[in-house]
PLY file of the C-alpha trace (Angstrom):
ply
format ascii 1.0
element vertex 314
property float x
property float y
property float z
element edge 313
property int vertex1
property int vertex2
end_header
61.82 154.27 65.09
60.72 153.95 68.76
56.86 154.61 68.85
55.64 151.31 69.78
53.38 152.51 72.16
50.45 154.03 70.72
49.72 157.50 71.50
46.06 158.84 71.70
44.78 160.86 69.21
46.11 164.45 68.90
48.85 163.24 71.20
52.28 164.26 70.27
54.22 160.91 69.64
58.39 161.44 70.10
59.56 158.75 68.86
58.24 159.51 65.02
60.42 160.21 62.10
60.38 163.85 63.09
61.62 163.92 66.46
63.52 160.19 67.37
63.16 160.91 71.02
62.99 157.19 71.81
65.96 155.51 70.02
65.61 151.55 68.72
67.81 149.52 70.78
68.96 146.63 69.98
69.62 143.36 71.90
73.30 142.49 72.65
72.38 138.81 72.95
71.28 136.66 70.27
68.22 134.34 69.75
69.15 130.84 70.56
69.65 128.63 67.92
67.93 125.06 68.60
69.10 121.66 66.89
68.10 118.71 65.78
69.69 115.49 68.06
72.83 113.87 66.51
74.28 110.81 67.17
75.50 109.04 64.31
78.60 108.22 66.30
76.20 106.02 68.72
74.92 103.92 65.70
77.79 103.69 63.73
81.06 102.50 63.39
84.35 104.44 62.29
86.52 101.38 61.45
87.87 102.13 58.03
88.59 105.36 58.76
91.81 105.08 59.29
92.73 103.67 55.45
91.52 106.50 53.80
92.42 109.20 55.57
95.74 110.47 54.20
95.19 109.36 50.63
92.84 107.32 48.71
88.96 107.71 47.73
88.14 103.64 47.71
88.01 101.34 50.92
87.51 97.56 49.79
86.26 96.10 53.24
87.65 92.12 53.17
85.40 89.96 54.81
85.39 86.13 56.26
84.22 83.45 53.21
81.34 80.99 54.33
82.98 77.12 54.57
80.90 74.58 53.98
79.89 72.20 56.88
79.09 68.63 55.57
78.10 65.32 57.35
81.47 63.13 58.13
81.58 59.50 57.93
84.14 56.98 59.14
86.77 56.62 56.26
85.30 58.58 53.07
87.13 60.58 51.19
87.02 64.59 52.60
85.95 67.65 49.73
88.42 70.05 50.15
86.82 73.50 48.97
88.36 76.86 48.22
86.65 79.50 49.92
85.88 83.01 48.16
84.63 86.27 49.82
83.65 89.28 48.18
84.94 92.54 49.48
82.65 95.90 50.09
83.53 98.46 48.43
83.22 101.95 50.83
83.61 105.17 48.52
84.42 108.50 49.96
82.32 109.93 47.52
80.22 113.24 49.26
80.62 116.95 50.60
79.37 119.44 52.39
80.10 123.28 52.99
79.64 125.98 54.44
81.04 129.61 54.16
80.48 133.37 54.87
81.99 136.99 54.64
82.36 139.62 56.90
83.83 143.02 57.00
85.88 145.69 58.44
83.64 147.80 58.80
81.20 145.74 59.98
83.56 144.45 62.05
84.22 148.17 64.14
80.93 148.95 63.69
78.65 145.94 65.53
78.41 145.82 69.25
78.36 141.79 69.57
82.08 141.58 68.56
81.72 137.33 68.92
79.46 136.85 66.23
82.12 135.41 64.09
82.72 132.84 66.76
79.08 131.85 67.14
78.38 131.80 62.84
80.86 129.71 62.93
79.70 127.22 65.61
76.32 127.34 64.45
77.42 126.82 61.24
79.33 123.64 62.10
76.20 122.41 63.87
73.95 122.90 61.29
76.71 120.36 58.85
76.31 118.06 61.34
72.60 118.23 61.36
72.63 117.89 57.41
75.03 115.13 56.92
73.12 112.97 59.24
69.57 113.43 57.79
71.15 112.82 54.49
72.61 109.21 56.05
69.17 108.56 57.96
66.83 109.35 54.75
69.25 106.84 53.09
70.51 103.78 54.71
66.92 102.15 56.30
66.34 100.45 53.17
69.54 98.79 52.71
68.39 96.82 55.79
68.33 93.19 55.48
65.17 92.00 53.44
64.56 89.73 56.54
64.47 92.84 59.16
61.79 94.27 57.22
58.47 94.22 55.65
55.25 92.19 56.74
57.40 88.48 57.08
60.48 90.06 59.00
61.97 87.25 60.88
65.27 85.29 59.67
63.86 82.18 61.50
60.24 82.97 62.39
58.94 85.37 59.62
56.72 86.11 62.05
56.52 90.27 62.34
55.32 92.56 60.67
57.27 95.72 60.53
55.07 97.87 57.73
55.22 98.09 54.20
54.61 100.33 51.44
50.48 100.94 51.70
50.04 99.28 55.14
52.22 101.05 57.61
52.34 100.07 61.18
49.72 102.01 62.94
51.64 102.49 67.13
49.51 103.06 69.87
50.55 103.52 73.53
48.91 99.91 73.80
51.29 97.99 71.33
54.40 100.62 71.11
56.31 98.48 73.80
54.89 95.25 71.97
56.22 96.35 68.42
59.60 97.32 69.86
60.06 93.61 71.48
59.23 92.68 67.95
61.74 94.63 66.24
64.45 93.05 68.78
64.04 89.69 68.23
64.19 90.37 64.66
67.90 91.45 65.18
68.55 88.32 67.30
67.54 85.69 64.86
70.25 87.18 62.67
72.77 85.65 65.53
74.07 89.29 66.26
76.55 88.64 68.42
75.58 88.98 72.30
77.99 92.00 72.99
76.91 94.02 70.15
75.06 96.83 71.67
72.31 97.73 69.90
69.83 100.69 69.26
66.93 102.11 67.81
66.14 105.70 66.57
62.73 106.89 67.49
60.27 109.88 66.36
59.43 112.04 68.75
55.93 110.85 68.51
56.35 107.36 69.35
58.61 108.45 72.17
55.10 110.33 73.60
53.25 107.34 72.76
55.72 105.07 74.80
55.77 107.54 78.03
51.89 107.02 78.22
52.06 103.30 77.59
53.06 100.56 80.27
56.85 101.93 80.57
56.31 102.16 84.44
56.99 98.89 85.01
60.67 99.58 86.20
61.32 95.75 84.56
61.02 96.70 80.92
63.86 98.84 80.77
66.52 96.64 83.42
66.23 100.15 85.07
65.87 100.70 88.95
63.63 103.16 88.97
60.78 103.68 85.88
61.64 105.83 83.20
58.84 107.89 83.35
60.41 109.71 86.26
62.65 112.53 84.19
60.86 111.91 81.02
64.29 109.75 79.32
63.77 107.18 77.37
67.12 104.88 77.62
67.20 101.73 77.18
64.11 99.48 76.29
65.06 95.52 76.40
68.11 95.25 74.49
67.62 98.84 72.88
69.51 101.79 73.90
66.95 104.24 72.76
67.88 107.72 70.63
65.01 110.61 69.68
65.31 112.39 66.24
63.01 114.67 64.41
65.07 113.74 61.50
64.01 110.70 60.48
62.65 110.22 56.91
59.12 110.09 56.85
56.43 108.59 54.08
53.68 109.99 52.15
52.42 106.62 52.15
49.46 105.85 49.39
47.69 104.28 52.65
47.09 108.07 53.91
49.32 107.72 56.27
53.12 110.00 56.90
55.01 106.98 58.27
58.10 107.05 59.79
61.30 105.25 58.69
62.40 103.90 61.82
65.92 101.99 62.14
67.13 99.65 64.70
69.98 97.75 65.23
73.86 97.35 65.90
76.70 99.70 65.27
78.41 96.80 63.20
75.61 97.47 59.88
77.01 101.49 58.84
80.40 102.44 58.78
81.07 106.01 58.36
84.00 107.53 57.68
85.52 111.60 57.05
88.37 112.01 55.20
88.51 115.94 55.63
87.11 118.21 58.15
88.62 121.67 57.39
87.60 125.08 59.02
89.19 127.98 57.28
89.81 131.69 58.02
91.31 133.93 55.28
91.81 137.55 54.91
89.32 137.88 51.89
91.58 139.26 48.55
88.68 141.12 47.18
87.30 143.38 49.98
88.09 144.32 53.86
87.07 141.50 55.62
87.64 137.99 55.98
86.37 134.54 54.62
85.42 131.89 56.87
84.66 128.19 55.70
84.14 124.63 56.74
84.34 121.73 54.65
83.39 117.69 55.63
84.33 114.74 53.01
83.08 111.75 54.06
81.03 108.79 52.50
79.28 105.82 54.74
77.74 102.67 53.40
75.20 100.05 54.89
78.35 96.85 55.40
76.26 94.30 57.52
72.45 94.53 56.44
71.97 91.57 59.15
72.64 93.70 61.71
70.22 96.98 60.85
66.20 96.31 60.71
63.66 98.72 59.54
60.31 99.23 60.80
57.81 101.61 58.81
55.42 102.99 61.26
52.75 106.05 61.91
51.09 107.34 65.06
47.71 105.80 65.20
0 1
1 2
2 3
3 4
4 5
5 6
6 7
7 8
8 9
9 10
10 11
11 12
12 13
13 14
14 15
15 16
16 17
17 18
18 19
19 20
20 21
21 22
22 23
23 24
24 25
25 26
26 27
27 28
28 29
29 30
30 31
31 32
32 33
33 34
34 35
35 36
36 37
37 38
38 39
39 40
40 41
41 42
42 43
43 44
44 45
45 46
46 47
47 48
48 49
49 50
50 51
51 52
52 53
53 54
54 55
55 56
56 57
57 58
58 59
59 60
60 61
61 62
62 63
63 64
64 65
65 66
66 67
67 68
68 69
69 70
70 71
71 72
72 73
73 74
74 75
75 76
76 77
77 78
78 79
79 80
80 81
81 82
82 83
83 84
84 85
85 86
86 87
87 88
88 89
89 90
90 91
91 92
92 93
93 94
94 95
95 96
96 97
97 98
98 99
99 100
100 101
101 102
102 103
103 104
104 105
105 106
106 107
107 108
108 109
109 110
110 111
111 112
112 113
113 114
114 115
115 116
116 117
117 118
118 119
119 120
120 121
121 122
122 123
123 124
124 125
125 126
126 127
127 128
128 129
129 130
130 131
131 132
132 133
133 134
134 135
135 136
136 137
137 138
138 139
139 140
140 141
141 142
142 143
143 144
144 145
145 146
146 147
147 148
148 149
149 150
150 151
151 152
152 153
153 154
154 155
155 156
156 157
157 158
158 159
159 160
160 161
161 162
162 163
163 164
164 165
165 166
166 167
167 168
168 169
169 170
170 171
171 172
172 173
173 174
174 175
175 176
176 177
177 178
178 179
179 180
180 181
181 182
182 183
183 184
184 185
185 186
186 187
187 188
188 189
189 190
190 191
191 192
192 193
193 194
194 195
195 196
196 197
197 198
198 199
199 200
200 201
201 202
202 203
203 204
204 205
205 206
206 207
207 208
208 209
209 210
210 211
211 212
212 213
213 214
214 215
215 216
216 217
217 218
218 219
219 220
220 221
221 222
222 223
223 224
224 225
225 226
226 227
227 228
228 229
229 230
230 231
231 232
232 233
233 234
234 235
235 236
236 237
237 238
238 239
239 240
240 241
241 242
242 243
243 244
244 245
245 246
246 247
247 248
248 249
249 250
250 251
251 252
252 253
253 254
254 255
255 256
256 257
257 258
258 259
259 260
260 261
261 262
262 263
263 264
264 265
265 266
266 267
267 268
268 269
269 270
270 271
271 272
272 273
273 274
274 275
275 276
276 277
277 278
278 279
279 280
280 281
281 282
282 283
283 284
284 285
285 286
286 287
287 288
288 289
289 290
290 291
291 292
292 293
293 294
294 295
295 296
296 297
297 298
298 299
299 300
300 301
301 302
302 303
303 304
304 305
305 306
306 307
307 308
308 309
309 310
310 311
311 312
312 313
């Protein structure tokens, strides 16, 4: 009923329920829909894919045995060992769908005749969105127990990366500091040089590193500082990625930390075995039945290579 604007008292209104001189109109265009960052393709690998995805449910990932170096000396008599590996096992064990109606008359009747398209693309979006969150509120503590916790450090032992009760409290005055930290933890696992590697940040401690010391142009091997367009990129060795997805802590401290992961595309291996978007005429009714459907599974396969850091804004 149109009679949003208030009349004065005694004033005929003619948009009431009596009259409907002033119809409701209604938008043609649609509210926006905004969504979370995704970019598990930057942190992952998809290199088992390909065995699973005509048949099959199990991956067994074969890796190199460890051979045993010894000291050599001039005539002695050499041990001849016989190396074993054990293989990862990769299941393609979860789902996700999605799936609405609509109808003919529905259909004739609307006056935004693409709102099957965008459902659909919205809908796809949103599976996106909840397949990563379920990987990212998942795989941080399958990190390697010596890229996390107050003694991470393969070699040193020497940072402290939170734990359960004493979070890492960030500041813009040790944010760049603690990030340093976190990559030499990955290097003295002997991650190869090539590996690129990354981090995923909160948006808070991407504020708290735009106020810290980020203008010097040096940090990030950038030519001009960071601070210029508001980007993050690359930090050190760390190609930087936001996310308001990130698992978070009710920690017993009294502190929500974040679980923060860092480290090489080599540590989680996803893989999707079906991606199917279906549209039906519907059997029961005038209409039609759209659906999407993702099968995938993923799995933490180096823990060297992926680091954890459990940290609040301070």
């Amino acid at each position: 009923m149109g009679n949003a604007y208030p009349p004065a008292p005694g004033i005929r209104n003619i948009g009431d329920t009596t009259m409907r001189f002033i119809p409701e109109v209604y938008s043609g265009k649609l509210l926006i829909k905004f969504y979370a960052r995704t970019f598990l393709t930057a942190i992952s690998n998809t290199d088992y894919e390909g065995d699973i995805k005509d048949q099959g449910d199990t991956v067994y990932i074969r890796s190199d045995p460890t051979i045993t170096i010894r000291d050599h000396q001039k005539g002695q008599n050499l041990v001849h060992e016989q190396p074993v590996s054990t293989p990862t096992t990769l299941l393609i064990d979860k789902g996700k769908y999605w799936a609405f109606s609509t109808n003919k008359v529905d259909d004739a009747q609307t006056d935004i005749k693409s709102y099957t398209e965008r459902w659909t693309t919205a809908a796809s979006k949103d599976l996106a969105v909840s397949i990563e969150t379920a990987i990212l509120a998942d795989v941080y503590s399958d990190a390697h127990a010596s890229n996390q916790g107050a003694t991470a450090g393969a070699v040193s032992a020497g940072y402290n990366l939170g734990v359960a009760g004493s979070p890492i409290g960030l500041t813009k005055a040790n944010v760049l500091e603690k990030i340093v930290d976190c990559q030499s933890v990955i290097r003295e696992q002997n991650i190869p040089e090539e590996d690129e590697m990354f981090m995923v940040i909160p948006e808070w401690m991407a504020n708290l590193m735009q106020k810290s010391d980020l203008k010097a142009v040096n940090v990030t091997g950038d030519n001009v500082s960071p601070i210029r367009n508001g980007q993050i990129g690359r930090v050190g060795d760390f190609m930087l990625y936001r996310s308001n997805i990130l698992a978070t802590t009710a920690d017993g401290g009294g502190q929500t930390a974040t679980n923060i992961i860092f480290g090489t595309k080599r540590a989680l291996t996803f893989a999707s075995q079906l991606t199917e978007n279906e549209n039906l005429q519907n059997p029961f009714a005038f209409g039609r039945l759209f659906r999407g459907l993702q099968v995938y599974g993923y799995k933490v396969v180096e823990p060297k290579a992926l680091g954890w850091l459990y940290a609040y804004a301070a």
